[in-house]
C-alpha positions as CSV (number, residue, x, y, z in Angstrom):
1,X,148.3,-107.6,-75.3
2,X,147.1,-109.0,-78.7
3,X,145.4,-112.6,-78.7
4,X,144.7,-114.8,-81.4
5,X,141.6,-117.0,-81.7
6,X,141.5,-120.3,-84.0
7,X,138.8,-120.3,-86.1
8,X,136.4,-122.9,-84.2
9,X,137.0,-120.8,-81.0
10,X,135.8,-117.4,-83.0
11,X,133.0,-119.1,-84.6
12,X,131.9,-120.5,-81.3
13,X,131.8,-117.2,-79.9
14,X,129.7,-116.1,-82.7
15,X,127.1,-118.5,-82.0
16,X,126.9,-118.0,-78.7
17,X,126.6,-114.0,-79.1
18,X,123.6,-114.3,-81.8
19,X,121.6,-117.2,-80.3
20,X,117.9,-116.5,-79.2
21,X,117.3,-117.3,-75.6
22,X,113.7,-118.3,-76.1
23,X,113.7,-121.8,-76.8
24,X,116.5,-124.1,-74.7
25,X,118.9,-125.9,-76.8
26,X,122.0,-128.5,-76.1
27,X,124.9,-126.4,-75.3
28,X,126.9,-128.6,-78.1
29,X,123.5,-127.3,-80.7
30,X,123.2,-123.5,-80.9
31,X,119.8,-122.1,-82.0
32,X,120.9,-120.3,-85.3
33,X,118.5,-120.4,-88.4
34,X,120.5,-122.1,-91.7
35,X,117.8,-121.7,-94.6
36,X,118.4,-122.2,-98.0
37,X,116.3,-120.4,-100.6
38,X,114.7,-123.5,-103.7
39,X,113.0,-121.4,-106.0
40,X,110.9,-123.8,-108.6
41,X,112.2,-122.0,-112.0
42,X,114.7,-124.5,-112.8
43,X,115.6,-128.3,-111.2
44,X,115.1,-128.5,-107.3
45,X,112.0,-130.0,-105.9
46,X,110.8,-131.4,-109.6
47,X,111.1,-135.0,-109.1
48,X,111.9,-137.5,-106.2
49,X,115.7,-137.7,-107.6
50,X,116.0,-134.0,-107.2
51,X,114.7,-133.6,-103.6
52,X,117.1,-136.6,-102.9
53,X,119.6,-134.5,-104.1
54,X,118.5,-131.5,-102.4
55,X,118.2,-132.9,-99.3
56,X,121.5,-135.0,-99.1
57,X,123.3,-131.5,-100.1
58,X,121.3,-128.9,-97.2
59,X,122.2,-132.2,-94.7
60,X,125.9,-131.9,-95.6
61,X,125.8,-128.2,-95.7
62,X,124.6,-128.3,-92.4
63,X,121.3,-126.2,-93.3
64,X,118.2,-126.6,-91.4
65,X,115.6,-125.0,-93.1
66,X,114.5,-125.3,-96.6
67,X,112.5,-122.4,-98.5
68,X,111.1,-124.5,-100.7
69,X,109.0,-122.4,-103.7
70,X,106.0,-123.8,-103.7
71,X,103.9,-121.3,-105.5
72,X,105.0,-119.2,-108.7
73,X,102.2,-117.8,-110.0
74,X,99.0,-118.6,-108.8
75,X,99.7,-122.4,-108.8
76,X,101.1,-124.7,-106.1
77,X,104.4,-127.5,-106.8
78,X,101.9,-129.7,-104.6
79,X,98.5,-131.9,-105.3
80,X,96.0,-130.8,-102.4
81,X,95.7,-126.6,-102.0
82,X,93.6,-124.0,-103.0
83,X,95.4,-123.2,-106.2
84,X,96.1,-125.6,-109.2
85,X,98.9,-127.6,-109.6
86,X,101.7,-126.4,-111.7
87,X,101.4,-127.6,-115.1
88,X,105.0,-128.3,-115.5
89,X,105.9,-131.4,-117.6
90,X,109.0,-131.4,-115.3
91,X,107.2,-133.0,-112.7
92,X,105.5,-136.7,-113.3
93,X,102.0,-137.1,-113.2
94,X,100.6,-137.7,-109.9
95,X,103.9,-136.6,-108.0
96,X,103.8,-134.5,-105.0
97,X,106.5,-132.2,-104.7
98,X,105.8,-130.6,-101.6
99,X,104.5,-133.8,-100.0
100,X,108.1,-136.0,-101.0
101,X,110.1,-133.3,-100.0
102,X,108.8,-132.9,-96.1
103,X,109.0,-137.0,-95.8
104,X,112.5,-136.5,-97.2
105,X,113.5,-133.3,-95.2
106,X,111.8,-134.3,-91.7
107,X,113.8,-137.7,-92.1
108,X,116.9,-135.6,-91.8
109,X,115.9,-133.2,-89.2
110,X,114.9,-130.3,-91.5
111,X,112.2,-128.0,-91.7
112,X,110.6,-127.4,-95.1
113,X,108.9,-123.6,-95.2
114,X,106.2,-123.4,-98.4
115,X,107.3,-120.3,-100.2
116,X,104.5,-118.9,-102.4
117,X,105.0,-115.5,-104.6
118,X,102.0,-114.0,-102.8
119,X,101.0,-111.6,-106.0
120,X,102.1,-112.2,-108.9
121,X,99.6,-114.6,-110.9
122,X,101.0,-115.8,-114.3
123,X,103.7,-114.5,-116.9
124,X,103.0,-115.9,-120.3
125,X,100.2,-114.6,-123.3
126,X,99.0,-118.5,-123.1
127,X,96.5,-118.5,-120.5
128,X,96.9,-121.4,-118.0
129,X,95.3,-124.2,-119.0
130,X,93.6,-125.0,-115.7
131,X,90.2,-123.0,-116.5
132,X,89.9,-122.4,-112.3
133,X,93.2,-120.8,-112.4
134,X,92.8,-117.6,-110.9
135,X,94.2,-115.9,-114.1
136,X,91.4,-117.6,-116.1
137,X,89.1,-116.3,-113.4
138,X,90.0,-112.9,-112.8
139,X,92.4,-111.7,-115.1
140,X,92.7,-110.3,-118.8
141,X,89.0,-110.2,-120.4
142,X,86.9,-110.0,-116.8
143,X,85.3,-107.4,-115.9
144,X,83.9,-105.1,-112.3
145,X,85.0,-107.1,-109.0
146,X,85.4,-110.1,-111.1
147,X,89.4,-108.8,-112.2
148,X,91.4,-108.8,-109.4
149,X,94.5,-107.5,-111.4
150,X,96.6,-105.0,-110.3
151,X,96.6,-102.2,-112.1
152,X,99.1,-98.8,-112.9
153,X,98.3,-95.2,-112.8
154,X,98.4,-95.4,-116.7
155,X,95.8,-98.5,-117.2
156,X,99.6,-100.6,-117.7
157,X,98.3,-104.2,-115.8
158,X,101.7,-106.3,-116.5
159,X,104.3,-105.2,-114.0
160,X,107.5,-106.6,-116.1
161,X,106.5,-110.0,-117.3
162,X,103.8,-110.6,-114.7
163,X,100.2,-110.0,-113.8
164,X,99.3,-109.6,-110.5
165,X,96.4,-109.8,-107.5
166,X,95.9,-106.3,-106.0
167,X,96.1,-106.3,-102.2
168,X,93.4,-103.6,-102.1
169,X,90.6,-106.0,-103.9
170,X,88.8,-108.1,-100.8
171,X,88.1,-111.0,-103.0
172,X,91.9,-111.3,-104.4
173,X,93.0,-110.5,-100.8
174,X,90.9,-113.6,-99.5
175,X,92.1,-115.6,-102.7
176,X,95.9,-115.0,-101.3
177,X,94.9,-115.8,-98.0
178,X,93.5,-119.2,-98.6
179,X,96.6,-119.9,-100.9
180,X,98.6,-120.0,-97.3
181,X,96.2,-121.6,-95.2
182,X,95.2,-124.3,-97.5
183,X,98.8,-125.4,-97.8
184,X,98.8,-125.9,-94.2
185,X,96.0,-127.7,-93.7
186,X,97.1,-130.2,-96.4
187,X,100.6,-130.6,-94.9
188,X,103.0,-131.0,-92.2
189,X,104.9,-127.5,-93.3
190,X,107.6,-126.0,-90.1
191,X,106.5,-122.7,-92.0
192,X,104.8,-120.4,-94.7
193,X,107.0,-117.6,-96.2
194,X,105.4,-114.5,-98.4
195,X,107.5,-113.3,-101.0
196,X,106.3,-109.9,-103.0
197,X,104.0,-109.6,-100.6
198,X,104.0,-105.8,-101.9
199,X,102.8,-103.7,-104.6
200,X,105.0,-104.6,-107.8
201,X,108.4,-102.6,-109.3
202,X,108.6,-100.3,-112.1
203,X,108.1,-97.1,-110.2
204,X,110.3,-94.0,-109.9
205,X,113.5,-94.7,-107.5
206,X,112.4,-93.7,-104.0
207,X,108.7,-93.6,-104.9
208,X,106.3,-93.1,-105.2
209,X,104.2,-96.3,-105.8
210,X,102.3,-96.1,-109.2
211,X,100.4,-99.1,-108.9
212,X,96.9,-99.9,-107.0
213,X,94.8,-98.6,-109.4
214,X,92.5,-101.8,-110.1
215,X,89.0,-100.1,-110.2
216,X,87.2,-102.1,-107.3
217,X,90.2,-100.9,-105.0
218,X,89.8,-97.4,-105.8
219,X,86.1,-98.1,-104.9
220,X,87.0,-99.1,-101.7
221,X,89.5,-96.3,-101.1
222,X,86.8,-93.7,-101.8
223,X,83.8,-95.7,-99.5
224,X,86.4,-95.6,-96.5
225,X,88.3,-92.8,-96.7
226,X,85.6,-89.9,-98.0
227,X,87.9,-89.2,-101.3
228,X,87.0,-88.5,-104.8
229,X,88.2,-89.0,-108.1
230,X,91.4,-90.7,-109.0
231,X,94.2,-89.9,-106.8
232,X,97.7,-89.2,-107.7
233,X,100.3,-92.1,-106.9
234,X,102.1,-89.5,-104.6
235,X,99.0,-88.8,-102.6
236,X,99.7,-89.6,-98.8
237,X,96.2,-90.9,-97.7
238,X,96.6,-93.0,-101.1
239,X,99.8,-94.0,-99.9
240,X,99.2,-95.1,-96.9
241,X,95.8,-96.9,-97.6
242,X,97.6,-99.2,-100.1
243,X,100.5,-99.8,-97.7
244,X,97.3,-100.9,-95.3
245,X,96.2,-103.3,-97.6
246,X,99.3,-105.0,-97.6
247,X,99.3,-105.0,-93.8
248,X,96.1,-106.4,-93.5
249,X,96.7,-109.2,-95.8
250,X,99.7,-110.2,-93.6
251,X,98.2,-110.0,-90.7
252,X,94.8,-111.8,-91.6
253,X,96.8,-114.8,-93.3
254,X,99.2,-115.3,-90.1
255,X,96.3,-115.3,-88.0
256,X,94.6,-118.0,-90.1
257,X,97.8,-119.9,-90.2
258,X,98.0,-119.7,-87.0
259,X,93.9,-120.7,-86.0
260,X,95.1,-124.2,-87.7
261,X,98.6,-124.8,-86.5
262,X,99.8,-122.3,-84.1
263,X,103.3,-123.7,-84.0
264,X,104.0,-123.2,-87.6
265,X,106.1,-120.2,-88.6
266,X,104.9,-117.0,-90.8
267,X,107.5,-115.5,-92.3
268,X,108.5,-112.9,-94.9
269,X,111.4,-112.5,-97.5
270,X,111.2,-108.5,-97.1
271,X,112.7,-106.1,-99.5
272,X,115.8,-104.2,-98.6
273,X,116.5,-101.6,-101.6
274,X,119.5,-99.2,-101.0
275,X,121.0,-98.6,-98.4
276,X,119.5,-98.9,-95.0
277,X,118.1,-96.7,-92.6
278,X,119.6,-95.8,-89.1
279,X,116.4,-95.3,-87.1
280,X,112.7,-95.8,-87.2
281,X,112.4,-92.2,-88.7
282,X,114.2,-93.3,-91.6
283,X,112.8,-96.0,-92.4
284,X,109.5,-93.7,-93.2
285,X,111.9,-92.9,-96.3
286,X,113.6,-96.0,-97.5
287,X,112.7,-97.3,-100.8
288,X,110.6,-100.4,-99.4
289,X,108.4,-98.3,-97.7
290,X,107.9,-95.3,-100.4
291,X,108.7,-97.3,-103.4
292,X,106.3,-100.7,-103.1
293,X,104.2,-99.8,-100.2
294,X,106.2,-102.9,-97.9
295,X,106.2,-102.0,-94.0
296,X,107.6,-104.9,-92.7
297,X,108.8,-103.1,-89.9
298,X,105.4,-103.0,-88.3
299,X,105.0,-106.7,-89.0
300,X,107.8,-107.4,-87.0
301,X,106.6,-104.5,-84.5
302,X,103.1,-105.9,-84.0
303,X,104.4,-109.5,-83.8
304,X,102.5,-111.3,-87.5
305,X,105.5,-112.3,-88.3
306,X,108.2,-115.3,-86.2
307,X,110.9,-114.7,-89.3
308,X,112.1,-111.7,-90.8
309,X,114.2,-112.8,-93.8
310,X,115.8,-109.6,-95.0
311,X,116.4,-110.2,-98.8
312,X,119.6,-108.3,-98.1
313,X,120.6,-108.7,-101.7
314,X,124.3,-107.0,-101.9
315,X,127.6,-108.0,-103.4
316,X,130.5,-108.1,-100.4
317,X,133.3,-107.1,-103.0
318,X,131.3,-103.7,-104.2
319,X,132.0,-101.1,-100.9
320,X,128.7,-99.6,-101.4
321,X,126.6,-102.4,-101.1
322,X,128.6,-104.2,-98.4
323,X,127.7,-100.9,-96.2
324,X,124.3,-101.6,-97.1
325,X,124.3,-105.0,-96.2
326,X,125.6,-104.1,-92.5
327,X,122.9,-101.2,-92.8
328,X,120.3,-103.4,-92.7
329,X,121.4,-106.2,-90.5
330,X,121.8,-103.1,-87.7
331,X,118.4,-102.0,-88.3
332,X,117.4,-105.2,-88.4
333,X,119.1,-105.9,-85.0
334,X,117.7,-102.6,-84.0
335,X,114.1,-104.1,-84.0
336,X,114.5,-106.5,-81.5
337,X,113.8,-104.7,-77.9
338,X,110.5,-103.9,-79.7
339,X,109.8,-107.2,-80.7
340,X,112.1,-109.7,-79.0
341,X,110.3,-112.8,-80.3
342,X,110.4,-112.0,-83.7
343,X,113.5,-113.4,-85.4
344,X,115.4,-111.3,-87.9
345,X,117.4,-113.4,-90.7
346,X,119.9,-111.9,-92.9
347,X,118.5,-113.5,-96.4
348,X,121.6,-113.1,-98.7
349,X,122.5,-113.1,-102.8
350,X,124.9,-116.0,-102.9
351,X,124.1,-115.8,-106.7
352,X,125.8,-112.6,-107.2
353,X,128.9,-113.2,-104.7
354,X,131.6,-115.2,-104.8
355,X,132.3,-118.3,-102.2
356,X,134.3,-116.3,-100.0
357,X,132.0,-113.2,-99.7
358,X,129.2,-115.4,-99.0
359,X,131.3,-116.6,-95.7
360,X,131.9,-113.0,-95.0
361,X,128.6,-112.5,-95.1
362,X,127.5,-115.7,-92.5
363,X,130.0,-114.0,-90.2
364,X,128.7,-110.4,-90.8
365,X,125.1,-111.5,-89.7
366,X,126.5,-113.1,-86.8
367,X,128.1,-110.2,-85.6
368,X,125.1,-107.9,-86.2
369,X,123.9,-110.2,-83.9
370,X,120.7,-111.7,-85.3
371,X,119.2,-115.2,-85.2
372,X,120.4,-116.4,-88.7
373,X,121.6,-116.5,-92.2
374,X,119.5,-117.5,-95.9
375,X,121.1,-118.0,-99.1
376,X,119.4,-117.2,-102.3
377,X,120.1,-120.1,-104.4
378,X,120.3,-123.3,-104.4
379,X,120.3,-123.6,-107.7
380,X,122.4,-120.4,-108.5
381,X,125.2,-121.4,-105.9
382,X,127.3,-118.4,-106.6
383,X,128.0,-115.9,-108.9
384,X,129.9,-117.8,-111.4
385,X,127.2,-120.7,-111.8
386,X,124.7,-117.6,-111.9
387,X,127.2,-116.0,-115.2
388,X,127.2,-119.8,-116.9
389,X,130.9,-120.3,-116.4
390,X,130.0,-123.0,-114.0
391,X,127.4,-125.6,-113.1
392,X,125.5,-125.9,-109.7
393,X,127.0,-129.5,-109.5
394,X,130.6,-127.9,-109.8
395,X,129.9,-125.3,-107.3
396,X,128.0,-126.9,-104.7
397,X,130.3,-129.7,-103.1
398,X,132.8,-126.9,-102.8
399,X,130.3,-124.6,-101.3
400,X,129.2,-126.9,-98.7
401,X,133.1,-127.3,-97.5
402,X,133.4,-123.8,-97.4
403,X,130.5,-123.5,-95.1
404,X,130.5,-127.0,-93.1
405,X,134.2,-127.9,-93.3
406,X,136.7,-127.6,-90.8
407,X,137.0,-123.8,-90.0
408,X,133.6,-123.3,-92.0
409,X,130.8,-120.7,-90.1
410,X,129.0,-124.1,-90.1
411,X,131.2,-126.8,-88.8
412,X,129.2,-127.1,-85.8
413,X,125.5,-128.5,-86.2
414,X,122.7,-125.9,-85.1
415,X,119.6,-126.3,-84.6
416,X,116.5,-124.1,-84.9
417,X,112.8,-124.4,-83.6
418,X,109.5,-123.8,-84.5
419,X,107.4,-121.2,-83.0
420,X,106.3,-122.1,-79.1
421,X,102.2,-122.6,-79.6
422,X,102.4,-121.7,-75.7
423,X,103.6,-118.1,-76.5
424,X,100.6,-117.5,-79.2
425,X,98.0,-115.6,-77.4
426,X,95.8,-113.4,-80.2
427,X,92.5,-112.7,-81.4
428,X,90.6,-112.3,-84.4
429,X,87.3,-110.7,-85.3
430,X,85.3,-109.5,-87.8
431,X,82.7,-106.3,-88.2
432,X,79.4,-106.5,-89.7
433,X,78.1,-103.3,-90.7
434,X,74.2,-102.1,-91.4
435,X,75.5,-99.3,-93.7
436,X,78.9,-98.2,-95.1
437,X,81.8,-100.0,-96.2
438,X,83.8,-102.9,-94.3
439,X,87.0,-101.9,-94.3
440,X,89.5,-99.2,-93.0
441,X,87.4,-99.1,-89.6
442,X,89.4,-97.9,-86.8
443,X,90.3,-101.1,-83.9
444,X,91.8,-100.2,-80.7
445,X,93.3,-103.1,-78.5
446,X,92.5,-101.9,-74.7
447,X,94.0,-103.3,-71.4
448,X,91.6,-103.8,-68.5
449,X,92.1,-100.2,-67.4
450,X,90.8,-98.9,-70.9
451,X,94.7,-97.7,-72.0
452,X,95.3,-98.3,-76.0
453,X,97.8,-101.0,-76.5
454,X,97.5,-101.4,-80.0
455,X,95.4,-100.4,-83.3
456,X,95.0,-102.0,-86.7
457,X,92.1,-101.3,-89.4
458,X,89.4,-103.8,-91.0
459,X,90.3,-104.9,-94.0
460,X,88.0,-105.6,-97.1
461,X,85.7,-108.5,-95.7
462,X,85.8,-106.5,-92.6
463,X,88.4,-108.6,-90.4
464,X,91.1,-107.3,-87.9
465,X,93.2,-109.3,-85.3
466,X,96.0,-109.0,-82.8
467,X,98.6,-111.5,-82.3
468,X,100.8,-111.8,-78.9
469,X,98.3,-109.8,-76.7
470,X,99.9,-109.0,-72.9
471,X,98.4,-111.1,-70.3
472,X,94.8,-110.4,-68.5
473,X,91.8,-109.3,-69.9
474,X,92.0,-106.8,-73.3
475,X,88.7,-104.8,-74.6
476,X,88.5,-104.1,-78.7
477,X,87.0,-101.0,-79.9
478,X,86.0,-100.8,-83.2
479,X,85.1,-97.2,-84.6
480,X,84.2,-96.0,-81.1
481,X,81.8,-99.0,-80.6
482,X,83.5,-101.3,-77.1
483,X,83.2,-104.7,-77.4
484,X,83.1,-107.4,-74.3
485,X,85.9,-107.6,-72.4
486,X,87.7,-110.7,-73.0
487,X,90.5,-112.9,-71.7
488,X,92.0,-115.2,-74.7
489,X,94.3,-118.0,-73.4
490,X,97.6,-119.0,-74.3
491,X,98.2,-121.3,-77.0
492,X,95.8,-120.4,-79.6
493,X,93.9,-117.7,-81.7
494,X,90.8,-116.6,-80.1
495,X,87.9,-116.2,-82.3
496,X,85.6,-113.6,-81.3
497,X,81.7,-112.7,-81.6
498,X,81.1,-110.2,-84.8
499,X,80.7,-106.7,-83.8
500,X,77.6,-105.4,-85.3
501,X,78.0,-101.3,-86.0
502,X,75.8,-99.2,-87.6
């Protein structure tokens, strides 16, 4: 016998199938994530009229959370952080984006998450005019640790348009770190997101990366791992020390995050190249992983990251990449007995897909069954607005019915939380060393019995951590050397003594 569901009734089911269980919720209030990508190359968060605007539409749409681009390159939409304000005439003098739109946002029961391109550092042959801009600093015309530039097997150091920070120099790695944290400490943000948190493009399809070669990072590869000379961009211990570097810097900026505001989420617009992998195993040869160096999956795995926001960039109406698009939202899916409190988001193109596909998609994610849906952009609503046959204010209000309307995948209000501080129990350490280099030490994470239950490496200034340690008392091991046996609480990230080794 064949049975037909309305609409609200199949959308209802929907929600109920995908919602997380670990944070109660109304039962007329599912827990699904609603984000909306606002990058900052065009009007969004630019003036107080805009964010008005902005925030009336994601309150109609019935989107709760905001990616908000905070940081371009090397400079912050905001007036209080580490890096310079953006010197964009768009914006008045004085004028805090960032700080406007959280007043605005909160107001309405939305989160704002600070979204900062974590590499890439400026884009233009005039130099920023800000002479502490980090381009000024430690780009083109510096020399020995002062560049920080990422460089290509060839000497090439502009991936595309952009320069970059190399993940595998310490002092650019602490640079990128303080980015984050000084953004939360200077404001009420739900959440920090990392996008190209990676090394850059241009590479052969598949791999393997060609980029890392900034000369103090080769330094350090040779110190730690015992190499010489200059190693091919296919080399496998090359390889996977840059993908370490990128691993570190993730973990060492969540943890920081999280030492000031446990509750706020870390979270990651990841790349999802091709088509997606069917196990574990694969995903050791997916084009993330070979191609820019990006292992999200053991970010998710070792719990530095609340939000996975798959930048599941496919069009629904090409059979190829609609494949791919459930590819990824199973393997996706796939992570969670692994890491149940990590939250995987399907992060999605609506800039190259037409309204209906981008419903197809909502409903696609649901089914897959993660926590939520993105759309990349607000300002590019769909693909015809992104081809210039449209405008964003033509596109929008129809949009938002599509979505939020009777019928819509959003009709019903959800809601989403941030991060339980209660859950949070990690530490974070650092080596000091009497000889030899800092990084790429070996740190084992032992129960009270002595068995492993984890393993990360130092990274340049010598710093490891472990987020969401099991209950009872844990040991660290650092290159053989056993530390005190500790018991870190709930509800915070435990700073411990330096371990002094030889």
């Amino acid at each position: 016998m064949t049975h037909k569901l309305t609409a609200a009734l199949l959308t209802s089911l929907l929600l109920a199938a995908c919602s997380p269980t670990s944070e109660p919720t109304e039962p007329s209030q599912p827990q699904e994530l609603r984000g909306l990508w606002i990058d900052a190359f065009g009007p969004g968060i630019k003036t107080s009229a805009e964010i008005d605007s902005l925030v009336s539409t994601a309150k109609a749409m019935k989107v709760n959370v905001l990616f908000a681009q905070i940081g371009r390159r090397g400079d912050c939409y905001c007036n209080n952080a580490a890096m310079p304000r953006t010197d964009d005439p768009a914006v008045p003098a004085e004028f805090d984006p960032l700080a406007d739109l959280i007043t605005k946002a909160h107001a309405q029961g939305i989160q704002v998450h600070a979204w900062i391109i974590t590499t890439a550092i400026w884009n233009s042959t005039t130099p920023p005019s800000d002479p502490a801009h980090a381009f000024n600093a430690h780009g083109l015309g510096t020399t020995g640790r002062d560049n920080w530039l990422m460089v290509k097997n060839d000497g090439t150091t502009r991936g595309g348009n952009d320069w970059l920070l190399d993940p595998g120099h310490p002092d650019a790695a602490e640079y990128i770190r303080n980015m984050y944290v000084s953004v939360v400490n200077n404001y009420d943000v739900d959440g920090i997101q990392f996008d190209r948190v990676r090394y850059t493009d241009f590479n052969p399809v598949g791999g393997p990366s060609t980029w890392g070669y900034n000369l103090t990072a080769l330094e350090r590869y040779r110190a730690e791992t015992g190499a010489t000379g200059t190693p091919l961009p296919e080399d496998a211990g090359w390889s996977a020390w840059r993908m370490q570097q990128v691993t570190n810097l993730v973990r060492e900026t969540a943890l920081a995050v999280k030492a000031v505001k446990p509750d706020v989420s870390v979270n990651a617009a990841t790349i999802t190249y091709g088509a997606g992998p069917a196990s574990q195993a694969e995903w050791l040869e997916s084009r993330p992983y070979t191609e820019v160096l990006q292992d999200w999956v053991t970010w998710v795995k070792e719990g530095y990251l609340d939000v996975n926001v798959m930048m599941n960039y496919k069009r629904d109406f090409v059979a190829d990449q609609a494949l791919w698009y459930d590819q990824w939202n199973q393997f996706a899916a796939s992570l969670k007995p692994e890491a149940p409190e990590v939250h995987q988001v399907s992060g999605t193109a609506i800039y190259l897909n037409d309204q209906a596909s981008t419903v197809s998609q909502i409903n696609k994610a649901r089914l897959a069954g993660l926590s939520g849906w993105a759309g990349y952009s607000y300002r590019t609503p769909d693909k015809d607005v992104n081809a210039g046959t449209r405008t964003k204010e033509e596109v929008l209000p129809e949009l938002t019915a599509r979505l939020s309307g009777a019928g819509g995948p959003f009709e019903r209000e959800a809601h989403w939380n941030r991060p339980s501080a209660a859950k949070l129990r990690a530490v974070s350490g650092q080596v000091t060393v009497a000889s030899g280099p800092l990084g790429g030490r070996v740190v084992r994470l032992l129960d009270e019995s002595g068995q492993e239950v984890a393993r990360t490496q130092t990274d340049g200034q010598g710093r490891y951590g472990f987020m969401r340690l099991p209950l009872g008392v844990v040991q660290i091991e650092v290159d053989g050397v056993t530390g005190l046996k500790v018991t870190p609480p709930s509800g915070k990230v435990t700073l411990l003594s330096p371990t002094a080794l030889p």
